[in-house]
MARNUVO-692221 format. One record per residue: residue in one letter; x, y, z of N, C-alpha, C in turn. Coordinates in steps of 0.05 Angstrom, whole numbers, padded with zeros to 5 digits, always signed. Atoms other than C-alpha are relative to their C-alpha. Layout:
MARNUVO-692221
AXYZXYZXYZ ...
END
This chain:
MARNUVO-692221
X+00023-00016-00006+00606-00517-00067-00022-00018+00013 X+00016+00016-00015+00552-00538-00016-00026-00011-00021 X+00013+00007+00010+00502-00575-00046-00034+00004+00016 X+00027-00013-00007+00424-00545-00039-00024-00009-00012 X+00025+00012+00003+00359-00573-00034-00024+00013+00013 X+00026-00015-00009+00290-00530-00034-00025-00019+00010 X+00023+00015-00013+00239-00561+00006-00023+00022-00003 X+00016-00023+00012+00179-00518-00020-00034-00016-00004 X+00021+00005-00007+00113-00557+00005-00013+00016+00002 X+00016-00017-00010+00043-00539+00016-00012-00026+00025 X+00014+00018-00029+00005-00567+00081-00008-00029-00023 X+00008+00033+00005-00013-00647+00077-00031+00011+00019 X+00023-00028-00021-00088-00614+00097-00009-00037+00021 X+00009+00018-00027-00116-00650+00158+00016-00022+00012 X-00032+00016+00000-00043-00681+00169+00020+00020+00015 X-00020-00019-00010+00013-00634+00177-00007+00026-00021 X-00005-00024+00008+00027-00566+00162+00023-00002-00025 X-00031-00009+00021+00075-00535+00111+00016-00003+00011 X-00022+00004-00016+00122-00528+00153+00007-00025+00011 X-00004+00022-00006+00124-00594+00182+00005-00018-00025 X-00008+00017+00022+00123-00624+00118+00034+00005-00005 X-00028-00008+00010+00190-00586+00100+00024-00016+00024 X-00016+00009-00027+00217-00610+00172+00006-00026-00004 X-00012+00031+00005+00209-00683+00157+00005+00002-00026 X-00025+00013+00031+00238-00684+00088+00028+00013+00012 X-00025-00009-00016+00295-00644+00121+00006-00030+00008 X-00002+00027-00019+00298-00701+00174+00010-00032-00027 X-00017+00030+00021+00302-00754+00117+00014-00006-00005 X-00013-00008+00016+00343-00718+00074+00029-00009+00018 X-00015+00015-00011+00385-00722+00138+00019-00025+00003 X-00010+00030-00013+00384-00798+00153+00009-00003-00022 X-00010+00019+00013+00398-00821+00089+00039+00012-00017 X-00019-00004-00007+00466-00783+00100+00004+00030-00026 X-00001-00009+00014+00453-00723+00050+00013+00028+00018 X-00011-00022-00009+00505-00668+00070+00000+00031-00008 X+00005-00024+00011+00484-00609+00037-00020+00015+00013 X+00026-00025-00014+00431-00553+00057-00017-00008-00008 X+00024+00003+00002+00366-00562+00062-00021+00021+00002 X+00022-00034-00006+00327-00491+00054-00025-00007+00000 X+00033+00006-00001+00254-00499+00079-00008+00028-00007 X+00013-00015+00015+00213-00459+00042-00031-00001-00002 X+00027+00003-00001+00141-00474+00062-00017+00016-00017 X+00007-00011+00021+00089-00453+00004-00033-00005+00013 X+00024+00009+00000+00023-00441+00006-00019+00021-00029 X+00016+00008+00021-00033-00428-00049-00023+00034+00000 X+00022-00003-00019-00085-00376-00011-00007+00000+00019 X+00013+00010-00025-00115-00417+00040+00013-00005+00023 X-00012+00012-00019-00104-00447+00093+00036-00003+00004 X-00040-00001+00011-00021-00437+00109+00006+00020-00014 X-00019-00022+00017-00007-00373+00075+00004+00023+00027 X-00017-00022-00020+00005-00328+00138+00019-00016+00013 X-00017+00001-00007+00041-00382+00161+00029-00008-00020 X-00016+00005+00037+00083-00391+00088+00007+00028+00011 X-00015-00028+00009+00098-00316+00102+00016+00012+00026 X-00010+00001-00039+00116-00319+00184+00027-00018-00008 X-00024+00010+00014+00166-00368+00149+00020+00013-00009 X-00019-00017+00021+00194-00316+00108+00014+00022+00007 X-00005-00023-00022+00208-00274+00157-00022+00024+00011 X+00029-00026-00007+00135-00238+00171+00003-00002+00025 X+00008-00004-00037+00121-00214+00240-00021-00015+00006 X+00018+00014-00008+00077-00258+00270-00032+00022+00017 X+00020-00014-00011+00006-00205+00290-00031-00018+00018 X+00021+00016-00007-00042-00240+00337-00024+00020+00013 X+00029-00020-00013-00120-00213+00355-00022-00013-00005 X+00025-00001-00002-00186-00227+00372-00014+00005-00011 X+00019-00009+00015-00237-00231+00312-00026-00014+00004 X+00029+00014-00006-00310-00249+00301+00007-00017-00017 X-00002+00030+00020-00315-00329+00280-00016+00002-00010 X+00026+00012+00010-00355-00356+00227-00025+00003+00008 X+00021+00005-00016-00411-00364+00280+00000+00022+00019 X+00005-00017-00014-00404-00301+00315+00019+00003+00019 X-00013-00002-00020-00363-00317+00368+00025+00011+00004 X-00028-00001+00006-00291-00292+00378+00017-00027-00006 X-00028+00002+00012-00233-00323+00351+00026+00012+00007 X-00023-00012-00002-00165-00320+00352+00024+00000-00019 X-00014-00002+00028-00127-00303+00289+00019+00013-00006 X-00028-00019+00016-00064-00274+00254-00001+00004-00025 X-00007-00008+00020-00041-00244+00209+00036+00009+00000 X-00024-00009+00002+00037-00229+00180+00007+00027-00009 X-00009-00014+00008+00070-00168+00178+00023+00012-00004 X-00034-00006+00000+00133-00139+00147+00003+00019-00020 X-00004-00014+00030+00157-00074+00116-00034+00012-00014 X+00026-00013+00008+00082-00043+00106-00014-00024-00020 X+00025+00023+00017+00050-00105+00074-00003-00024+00019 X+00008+00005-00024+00012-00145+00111-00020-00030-00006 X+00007+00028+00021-00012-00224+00092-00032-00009+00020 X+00031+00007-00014-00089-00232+00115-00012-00023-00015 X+00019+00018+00009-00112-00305+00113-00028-00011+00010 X+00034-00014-00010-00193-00300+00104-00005-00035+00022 X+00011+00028-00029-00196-00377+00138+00015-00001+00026 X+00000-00015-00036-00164-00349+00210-00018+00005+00004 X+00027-00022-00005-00231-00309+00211-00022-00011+00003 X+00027+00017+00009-00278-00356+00180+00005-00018-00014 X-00015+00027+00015-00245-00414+00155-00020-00030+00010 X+00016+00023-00007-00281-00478+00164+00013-00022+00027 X-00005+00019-00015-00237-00508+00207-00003+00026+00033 X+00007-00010-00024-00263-00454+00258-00029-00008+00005 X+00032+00022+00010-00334-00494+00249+00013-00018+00025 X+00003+00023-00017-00337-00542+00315-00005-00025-00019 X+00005+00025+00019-00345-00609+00275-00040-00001+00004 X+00030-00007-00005-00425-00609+00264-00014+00018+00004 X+00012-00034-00003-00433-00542+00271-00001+00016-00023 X-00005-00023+00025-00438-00513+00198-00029+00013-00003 X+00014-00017+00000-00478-00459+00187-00003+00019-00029 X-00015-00008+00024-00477-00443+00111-00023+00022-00005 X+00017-00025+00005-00538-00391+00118+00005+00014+00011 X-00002-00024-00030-00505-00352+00183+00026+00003-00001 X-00018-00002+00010-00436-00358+00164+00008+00026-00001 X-00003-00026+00014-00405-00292+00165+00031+00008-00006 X-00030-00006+00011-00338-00259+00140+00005+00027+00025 X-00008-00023-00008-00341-00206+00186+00035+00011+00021 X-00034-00004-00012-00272-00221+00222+00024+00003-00032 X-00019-00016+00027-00235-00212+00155+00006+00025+00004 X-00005-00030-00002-00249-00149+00152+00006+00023+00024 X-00016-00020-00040-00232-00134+00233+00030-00008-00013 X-00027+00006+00002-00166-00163+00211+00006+00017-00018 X-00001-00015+00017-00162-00119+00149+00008+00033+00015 X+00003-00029-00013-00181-00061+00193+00032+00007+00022 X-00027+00001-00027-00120-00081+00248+00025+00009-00023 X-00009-00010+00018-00075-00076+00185+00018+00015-00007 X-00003-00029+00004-00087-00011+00169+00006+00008+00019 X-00003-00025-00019-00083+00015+00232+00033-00007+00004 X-00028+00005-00010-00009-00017+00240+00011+00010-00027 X-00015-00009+00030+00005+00022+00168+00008-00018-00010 X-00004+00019+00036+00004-00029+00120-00015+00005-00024 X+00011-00009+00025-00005+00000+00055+00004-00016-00025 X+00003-00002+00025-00004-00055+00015-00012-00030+00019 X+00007+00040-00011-00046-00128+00037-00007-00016-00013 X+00008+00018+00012-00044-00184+00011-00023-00023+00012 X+00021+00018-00008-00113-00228+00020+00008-00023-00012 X-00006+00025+00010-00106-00298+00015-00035-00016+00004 X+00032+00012+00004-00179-00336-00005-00002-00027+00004 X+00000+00030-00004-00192-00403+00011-00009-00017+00021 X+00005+00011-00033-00216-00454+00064-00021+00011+00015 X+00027-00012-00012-00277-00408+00084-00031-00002+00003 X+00030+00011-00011-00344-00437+00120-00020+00017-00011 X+00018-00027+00011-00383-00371+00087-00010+00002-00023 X+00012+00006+00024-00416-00364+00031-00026+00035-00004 X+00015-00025+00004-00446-00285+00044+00010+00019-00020 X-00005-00018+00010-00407-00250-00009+00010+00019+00001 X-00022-00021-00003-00362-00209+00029-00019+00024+00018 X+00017-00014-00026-00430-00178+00068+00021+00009+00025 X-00015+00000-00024-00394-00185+00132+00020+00009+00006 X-00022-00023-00009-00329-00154+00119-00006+00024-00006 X+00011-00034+00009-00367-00092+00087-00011+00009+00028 X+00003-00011-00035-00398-00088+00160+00020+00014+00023 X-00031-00009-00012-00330-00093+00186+00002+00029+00001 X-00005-00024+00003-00308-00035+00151-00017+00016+00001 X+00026-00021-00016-00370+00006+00172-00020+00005-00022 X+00029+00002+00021-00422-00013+00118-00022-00007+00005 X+00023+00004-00015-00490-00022+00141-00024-00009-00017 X+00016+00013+00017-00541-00061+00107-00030-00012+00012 X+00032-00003-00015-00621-00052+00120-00003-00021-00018 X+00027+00013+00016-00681-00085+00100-00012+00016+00003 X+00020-00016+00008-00748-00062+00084-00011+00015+00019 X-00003-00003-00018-00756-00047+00149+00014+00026+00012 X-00024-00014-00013-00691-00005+00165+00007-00012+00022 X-00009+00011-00024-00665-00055+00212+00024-00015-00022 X-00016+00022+00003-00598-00093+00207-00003-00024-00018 X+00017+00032+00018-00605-00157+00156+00019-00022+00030 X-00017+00020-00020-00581-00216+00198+00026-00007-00016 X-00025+00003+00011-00511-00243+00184+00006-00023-00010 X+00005+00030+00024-00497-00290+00130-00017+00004-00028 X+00007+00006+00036-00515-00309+00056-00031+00010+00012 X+00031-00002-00002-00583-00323+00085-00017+00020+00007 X+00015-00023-00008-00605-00256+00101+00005+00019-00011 X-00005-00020+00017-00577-00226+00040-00026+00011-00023 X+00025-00003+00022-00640-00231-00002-00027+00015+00022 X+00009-00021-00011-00674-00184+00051+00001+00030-00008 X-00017-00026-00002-00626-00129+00040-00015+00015-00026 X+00014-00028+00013-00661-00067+00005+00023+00029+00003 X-00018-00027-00003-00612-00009+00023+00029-00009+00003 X-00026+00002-00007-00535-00006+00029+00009+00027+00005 X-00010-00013-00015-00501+00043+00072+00025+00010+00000 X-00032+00003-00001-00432+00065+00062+00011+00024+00005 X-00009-00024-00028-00426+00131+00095+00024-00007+00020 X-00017-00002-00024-00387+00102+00152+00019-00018-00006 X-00018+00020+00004-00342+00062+00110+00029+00008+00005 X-00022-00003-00003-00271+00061+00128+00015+00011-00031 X-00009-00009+00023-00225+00103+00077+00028-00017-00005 X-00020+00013+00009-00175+00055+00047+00016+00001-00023 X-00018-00002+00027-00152+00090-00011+00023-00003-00004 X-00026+00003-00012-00083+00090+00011+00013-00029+00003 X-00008+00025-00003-00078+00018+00014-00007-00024-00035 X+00006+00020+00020-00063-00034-00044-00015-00029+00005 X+00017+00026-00011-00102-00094-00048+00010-00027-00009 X-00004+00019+00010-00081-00164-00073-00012-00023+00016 X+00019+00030-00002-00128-00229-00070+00017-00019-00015 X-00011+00020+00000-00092-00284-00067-00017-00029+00001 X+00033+00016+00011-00140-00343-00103+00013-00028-00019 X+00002+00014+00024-00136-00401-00140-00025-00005-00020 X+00024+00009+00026-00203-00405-00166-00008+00028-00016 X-00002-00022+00030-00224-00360-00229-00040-00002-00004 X+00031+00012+00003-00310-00375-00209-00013+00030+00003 X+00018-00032-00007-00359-00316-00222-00010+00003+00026 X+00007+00004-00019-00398-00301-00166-00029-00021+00007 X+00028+00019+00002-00471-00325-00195+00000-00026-00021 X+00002+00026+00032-00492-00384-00244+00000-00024+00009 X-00007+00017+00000-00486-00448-00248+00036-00017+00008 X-00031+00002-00009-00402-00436-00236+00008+00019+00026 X-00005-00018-00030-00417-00389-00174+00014-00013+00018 X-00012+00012-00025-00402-00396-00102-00011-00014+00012 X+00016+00016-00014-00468-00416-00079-00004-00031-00016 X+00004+00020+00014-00474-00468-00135+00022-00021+00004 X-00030+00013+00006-00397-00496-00139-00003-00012+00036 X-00017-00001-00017-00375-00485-00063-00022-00011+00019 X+00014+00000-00020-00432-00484-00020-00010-00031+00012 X+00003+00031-00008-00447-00557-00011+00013-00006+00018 X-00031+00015-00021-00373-00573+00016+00000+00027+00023 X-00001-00012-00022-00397-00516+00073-00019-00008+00018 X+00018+00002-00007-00460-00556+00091-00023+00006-00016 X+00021-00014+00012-00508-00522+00049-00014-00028-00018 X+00026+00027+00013-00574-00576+00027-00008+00016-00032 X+00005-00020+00028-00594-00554-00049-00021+00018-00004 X+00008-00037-00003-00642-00509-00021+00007+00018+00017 X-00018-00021-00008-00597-00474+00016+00016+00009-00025 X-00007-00004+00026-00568-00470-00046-00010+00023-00022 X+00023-00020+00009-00628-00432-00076-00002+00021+00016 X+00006-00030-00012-00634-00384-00019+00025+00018+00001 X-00017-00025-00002-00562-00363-00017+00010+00004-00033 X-00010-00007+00035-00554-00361-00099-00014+00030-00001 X+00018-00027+00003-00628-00304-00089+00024+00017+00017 X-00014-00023-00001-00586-00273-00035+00026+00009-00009 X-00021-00017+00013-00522-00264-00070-00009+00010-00027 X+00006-00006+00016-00560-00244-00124-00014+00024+00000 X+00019-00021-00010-00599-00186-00097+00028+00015+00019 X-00024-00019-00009-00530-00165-00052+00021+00005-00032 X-00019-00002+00019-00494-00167-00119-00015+00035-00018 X+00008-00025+00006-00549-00113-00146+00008+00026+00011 X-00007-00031-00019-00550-00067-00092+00023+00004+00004 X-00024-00007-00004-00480-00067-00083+00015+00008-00021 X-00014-00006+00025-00458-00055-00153-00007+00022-00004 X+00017-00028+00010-00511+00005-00162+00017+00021+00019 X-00008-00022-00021-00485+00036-00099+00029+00002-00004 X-00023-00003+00002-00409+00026-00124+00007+00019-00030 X+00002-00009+00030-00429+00043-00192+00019-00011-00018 X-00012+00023+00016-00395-00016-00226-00006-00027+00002 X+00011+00027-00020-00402-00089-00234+00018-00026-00010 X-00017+00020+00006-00359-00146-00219-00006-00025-00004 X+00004+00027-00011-00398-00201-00206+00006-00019-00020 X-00003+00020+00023-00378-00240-00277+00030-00005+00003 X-00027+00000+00008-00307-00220-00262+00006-00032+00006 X-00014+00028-00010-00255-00285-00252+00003+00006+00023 X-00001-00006-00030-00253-00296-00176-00020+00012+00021 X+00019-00009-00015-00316-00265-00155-00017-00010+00014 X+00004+00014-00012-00336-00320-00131+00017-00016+00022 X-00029+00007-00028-00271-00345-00086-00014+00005+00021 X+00011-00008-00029-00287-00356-00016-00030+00003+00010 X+00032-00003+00003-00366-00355-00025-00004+00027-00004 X+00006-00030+00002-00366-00285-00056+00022+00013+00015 X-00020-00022-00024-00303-00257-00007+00015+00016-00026 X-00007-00005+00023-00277-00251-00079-00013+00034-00007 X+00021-00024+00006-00332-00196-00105+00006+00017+00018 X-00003-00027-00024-00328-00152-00041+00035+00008-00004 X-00036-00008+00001-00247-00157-00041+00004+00020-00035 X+00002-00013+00025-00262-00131-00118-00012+00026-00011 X+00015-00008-00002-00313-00087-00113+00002+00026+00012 X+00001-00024-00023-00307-00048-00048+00037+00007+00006 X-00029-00008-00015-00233-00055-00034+00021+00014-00029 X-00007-00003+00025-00208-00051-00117+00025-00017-00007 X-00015+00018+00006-00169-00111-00104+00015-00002-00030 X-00018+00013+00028-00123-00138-00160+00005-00035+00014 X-00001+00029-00002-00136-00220-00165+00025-00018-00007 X-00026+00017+00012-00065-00255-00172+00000-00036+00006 X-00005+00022-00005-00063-00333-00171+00018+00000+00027 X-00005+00002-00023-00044-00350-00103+00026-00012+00002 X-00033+00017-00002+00021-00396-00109+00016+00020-00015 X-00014-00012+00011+00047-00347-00157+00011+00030+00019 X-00011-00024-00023+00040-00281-00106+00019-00013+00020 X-00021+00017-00034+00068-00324-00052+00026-00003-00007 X-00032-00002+00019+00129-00344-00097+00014+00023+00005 X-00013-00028+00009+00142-00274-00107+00009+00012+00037 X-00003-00016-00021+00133-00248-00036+00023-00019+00024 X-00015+00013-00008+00177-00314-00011+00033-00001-00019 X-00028+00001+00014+00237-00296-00055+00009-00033-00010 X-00007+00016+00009+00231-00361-00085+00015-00003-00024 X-00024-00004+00014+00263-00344-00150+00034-00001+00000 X-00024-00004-00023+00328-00317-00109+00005-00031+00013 X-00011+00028-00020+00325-00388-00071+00009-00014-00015 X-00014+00027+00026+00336-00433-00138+00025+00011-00008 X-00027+00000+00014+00398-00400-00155+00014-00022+00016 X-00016+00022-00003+00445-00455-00150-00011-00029+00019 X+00016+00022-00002+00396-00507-00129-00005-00016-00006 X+00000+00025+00008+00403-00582-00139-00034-00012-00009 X+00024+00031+00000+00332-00605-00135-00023+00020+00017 X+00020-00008-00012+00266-00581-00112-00024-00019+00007 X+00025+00026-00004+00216-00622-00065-00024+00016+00004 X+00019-00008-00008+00148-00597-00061-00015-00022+00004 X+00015+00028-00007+00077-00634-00053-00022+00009+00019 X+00030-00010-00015+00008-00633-00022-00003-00030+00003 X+00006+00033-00012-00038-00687+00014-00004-00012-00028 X+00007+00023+00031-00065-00708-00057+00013+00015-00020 X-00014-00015+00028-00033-00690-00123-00031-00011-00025 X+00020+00010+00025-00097-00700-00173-00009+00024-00022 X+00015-00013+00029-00136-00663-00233+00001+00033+00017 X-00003-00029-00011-00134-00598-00180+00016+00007+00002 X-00030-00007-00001-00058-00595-00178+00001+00008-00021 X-00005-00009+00019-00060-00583-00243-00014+00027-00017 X+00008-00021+00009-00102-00522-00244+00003+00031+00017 X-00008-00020-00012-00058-00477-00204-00001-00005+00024 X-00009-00007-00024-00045-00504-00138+00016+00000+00011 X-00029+00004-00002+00021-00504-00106+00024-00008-00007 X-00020+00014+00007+00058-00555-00123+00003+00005-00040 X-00013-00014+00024+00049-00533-00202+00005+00025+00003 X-00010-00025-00005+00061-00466-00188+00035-00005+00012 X-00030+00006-00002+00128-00489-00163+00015-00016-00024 X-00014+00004+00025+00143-00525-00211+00004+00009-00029 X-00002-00026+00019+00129-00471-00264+00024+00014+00001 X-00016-00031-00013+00175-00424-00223+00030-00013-00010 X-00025+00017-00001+00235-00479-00219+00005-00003-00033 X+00000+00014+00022+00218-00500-00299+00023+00034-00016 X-00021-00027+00010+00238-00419-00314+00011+00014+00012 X-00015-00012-00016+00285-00410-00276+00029-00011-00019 X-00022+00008+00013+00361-00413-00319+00022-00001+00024 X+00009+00024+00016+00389-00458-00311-00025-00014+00005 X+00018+00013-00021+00322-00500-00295+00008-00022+00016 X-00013+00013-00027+00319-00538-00234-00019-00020+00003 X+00013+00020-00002+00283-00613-00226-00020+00008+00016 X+00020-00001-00025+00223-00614-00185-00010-00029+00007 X+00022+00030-00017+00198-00678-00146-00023+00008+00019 X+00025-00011-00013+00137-00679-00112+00005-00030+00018 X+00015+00025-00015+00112-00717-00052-00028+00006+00006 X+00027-00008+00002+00040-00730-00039-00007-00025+00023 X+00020+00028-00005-00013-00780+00005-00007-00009-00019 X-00006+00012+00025-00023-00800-00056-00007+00016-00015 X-00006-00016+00032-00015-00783-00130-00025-00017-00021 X+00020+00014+00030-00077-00795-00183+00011+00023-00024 X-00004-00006+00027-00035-00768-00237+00019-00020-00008 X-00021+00009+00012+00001-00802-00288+00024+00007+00001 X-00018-00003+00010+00065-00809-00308+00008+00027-00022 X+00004-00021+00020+00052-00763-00368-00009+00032+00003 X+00005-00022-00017+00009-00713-00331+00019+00010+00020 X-00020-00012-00025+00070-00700-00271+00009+00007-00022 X-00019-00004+00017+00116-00692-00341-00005+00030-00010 X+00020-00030+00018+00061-00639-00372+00001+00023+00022 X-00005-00020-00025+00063-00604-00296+00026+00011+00007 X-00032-00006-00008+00137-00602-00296+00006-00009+00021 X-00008+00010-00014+00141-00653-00240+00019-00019-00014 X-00017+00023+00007+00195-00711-00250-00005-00016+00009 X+00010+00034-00025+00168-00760-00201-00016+00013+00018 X+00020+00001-00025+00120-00766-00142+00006-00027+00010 X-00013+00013-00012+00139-00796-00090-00026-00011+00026 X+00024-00010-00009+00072-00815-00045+00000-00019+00031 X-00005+00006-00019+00060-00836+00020-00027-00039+00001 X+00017+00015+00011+00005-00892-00006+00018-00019-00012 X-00026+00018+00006+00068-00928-00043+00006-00025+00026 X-00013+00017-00028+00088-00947+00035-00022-00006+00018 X+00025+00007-00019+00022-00950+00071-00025+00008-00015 X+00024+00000+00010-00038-00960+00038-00026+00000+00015 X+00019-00011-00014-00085-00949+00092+00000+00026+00004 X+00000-00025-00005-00100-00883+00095-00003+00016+00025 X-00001-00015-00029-00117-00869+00161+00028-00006+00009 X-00039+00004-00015-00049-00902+00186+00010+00015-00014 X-00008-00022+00015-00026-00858+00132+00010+00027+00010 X+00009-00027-00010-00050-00795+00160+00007-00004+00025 X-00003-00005-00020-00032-00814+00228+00026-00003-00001 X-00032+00006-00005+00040-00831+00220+00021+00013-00028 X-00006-00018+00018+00046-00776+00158+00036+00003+00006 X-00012-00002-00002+00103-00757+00186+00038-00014-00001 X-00027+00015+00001+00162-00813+00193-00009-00015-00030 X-00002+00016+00035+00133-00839+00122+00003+00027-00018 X-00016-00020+00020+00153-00774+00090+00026-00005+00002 X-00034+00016-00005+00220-00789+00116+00013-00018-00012 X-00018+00025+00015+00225-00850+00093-00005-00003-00028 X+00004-00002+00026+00202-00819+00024+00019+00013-00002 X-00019-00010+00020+00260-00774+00025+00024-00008+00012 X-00023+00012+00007+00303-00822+00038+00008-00017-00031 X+00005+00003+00022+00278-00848-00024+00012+00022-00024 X-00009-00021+00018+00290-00787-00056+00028+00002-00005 X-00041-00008-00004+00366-00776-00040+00012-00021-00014 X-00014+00028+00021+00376-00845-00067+00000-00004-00021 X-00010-00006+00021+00350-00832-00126+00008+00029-00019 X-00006-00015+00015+00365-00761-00144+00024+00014+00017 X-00025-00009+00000+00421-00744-00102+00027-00011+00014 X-00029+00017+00003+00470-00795-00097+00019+00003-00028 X-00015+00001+00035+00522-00798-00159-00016-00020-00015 X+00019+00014+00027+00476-00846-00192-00026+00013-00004 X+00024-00011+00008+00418-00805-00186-00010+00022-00022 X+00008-00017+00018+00375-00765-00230+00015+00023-00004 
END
């Protein structure tokens, strides 16, 4: 019987992709004369890489024209297959659509989400999965409520501007002309579990790593705090304490709120919708792995979530990890259900050379690998 090896990465971020990652361990797996199958299985979390984790899996590839971060168009996808439909919110408004020096953590808007949301629906997808993560924004999900035809005054009756920073204006909400989406299931796809307000919010936690000075801080904490009112009264419920209502700078809360989302851990939906279960049957060995493996791998991002899946799976199935490097122990990979880490910092300890030659030093990590776990002397 052929002998099978899951390659089941998430992106090496500002490096390679998922997919590329899986390509050069392939390639290694290759050289170091390993004759068995190599199923790539690219994983992603959420963020960044989950439409293309699901274009992998056989999704249709959907491409279109949304509003960026900053107003401008964009050009983003989304996967579709079979009436469900994988919308990742950083295509739209993701930070790496931010020109380098260009952040904008008070003007920021989400409003291409919810054009992509809207495209969707119109191609009958009745069930979408949102993936959260990686997003320059910090308005609370304002911006896709616009999308879908929600309208938001001030005292005035004019427009609020777009972004966090012009949420503590807002006096009225509008939802007359909102798109009817009853018909459609929702799933947010998240790793983080952050309310919306507090000291564990979005503006408090997130907003920094979008630009935001600590009184930007203060002005978009008032306005998600004043859109969290008016928008709860006018829904007549209130999420903003829920887990996840904070994800994404608030994209969380609106995806909860207005759409009636259901929040599933992000590596775990993905698993499910990648028939990863189905792939470990009779599976020697599983490589996964991110750029760093540290104290955040261990609170639900890919690479434990794979190794969860592999640990209960009968029979269970080893997991190795590779990483740019690994700040976990020995003991901690054991407690995650890794067996080893394998890191790219081992063979080049400069990090930029690292990162620029990512690629043939994965290789020559899983040549490492084959040697020791799947030769006859290996693990």
């Amino acid at each position: 019987m052929t002998e099978r090896v899951l390659l089941a990465p998430d992106k090496f971020k500002g490096s390679l992709s998922a997919g590329e990652v899986a390509e050069h361990l392939a390639a290694g797996l290759a050289r170091a004369g390993f004759a068995g199958e190599a199923v790539r299985l690219p994983v992603a979390d959420g963020g960044d890489g989950t439409v293309d984790a699901a274009i992998s899996a056989g999704y249709r590839r959907v491409e279109m024209g949304v509003r960026g971060p900053l107003g401008g168009s964009v050009t983003a996808e989304f996967g579709l297959l079979d009436g469900t439909a994988v919308v990742e919110a950083a295509q739209a408004c993701g930070l790496s659509r931010v020109p380098f020096g260009a952040l904008a953590p008070l003007s920021a808007t989400t409003r291409g989400v919810g054009e992509l949301i809207l495209a969707a629906a119109r191609m009958r997808a009745t069930r979408i999965v949102l993936g959260l993560g990686g997003v320059a924004t910090t308005d609370g999900g304002a911006g896709l409520v616009q999308a879908l035809g929600g309208r938001l005054f001030d005292d005035a009756g004019r427009d609020i501007s777009p972004g966090g920073g012009g949420l503590a204006r807002l006096r009225r909400l509008d939802l007359s002309g909102m798109r009817d989406l009853s018909g459609v299931e929702f799933l947010v796809a998240s790793d983080v579990d952050n309310p919306l307000l507090g000291p564990s919010g979005a503006a408090a936690v997130y907003a920094p790593q979008k630009g935001a000075s600590p009184d930007d801080v203060v002005v978009l904490e008032a306005g998600l705090t004043r859109w969290a009112g008016v928008a709860e009264a006018a829904c007549g419920r209130s999420v903003r304490d829920w887990a996840g209502a904070g994800a994404a700078g608030g994209l969380g809360f609106a995806a909860l709120l207005f759409l009636g989302a259901r929040l599933r851990p992000g590596i775990s939906l993905l698993l499910e919708m990648l028939s990863f279960r189905q792939h470990l049957d009779g599976a020697r060995l599983v490589i996964t792995g991110e750029g760093a493996l540290d104290a955040q791998t261990l609170r639900g991002k890919a690479p434990a979530g794979v190794a969860r899946a592999a640990a209960a799976h009968s029979p269970a199935v080893p997991v190795i990890a590779v990483a740019g490097v690994c700040k976990l122990s020995a003991a901690e990979l054991r407690e995650a259900g890794i067996a080893a880490c394998y890191a790219l910092s081992d063979i080049e300890p400069d990090v930029r050379v690292s990162i620029a030659h990512a690629g043939p030093l994965l290789q020559e990590l899983a040549v490492r690998i084959a040697a020791d776990w799947l030769s006859d002397r290996g693990g």
